[in-house]
N, C-alpha and C positions, 0 to 999 in steps of 0.2 A: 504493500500500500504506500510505501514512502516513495516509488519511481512515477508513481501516475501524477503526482503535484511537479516533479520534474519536468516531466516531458510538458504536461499543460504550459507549465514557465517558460520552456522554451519555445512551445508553438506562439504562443503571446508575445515572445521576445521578437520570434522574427517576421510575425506579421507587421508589429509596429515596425520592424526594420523596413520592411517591403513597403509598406505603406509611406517613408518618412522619403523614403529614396525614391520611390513616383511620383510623390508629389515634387522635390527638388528636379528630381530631371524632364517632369513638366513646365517646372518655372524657368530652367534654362533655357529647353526648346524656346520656349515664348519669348525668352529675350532673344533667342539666336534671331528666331522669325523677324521681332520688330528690328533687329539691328541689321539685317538684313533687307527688310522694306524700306528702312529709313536710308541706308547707304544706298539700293538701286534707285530709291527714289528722289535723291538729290542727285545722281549724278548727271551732271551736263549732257543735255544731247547735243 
């Protein structure tokens, strides 16, 4: 009975990981996107 509080601890540990790291590499993308719209969209034609 002491290994099933473990293993739960760890499924909880790495969902927040999955979780914390989607959302950051959603917030990059999103900067890439705008910093990318914003550089093709100033460049001189």
């Amino acid at each position: 009975m002491k290994r099933k509080p473990d293993i739960l601890w760890v499924l909880v540990v790495l969902f927040s990981l999955g979780v914390v790291t989607t959302g950051y590499t959603q917030s990059l993308m999103a900067d890439r996107a705008d910093h990318q719209v914003s550089i093709f969209g100033r460049k001189p034609g």
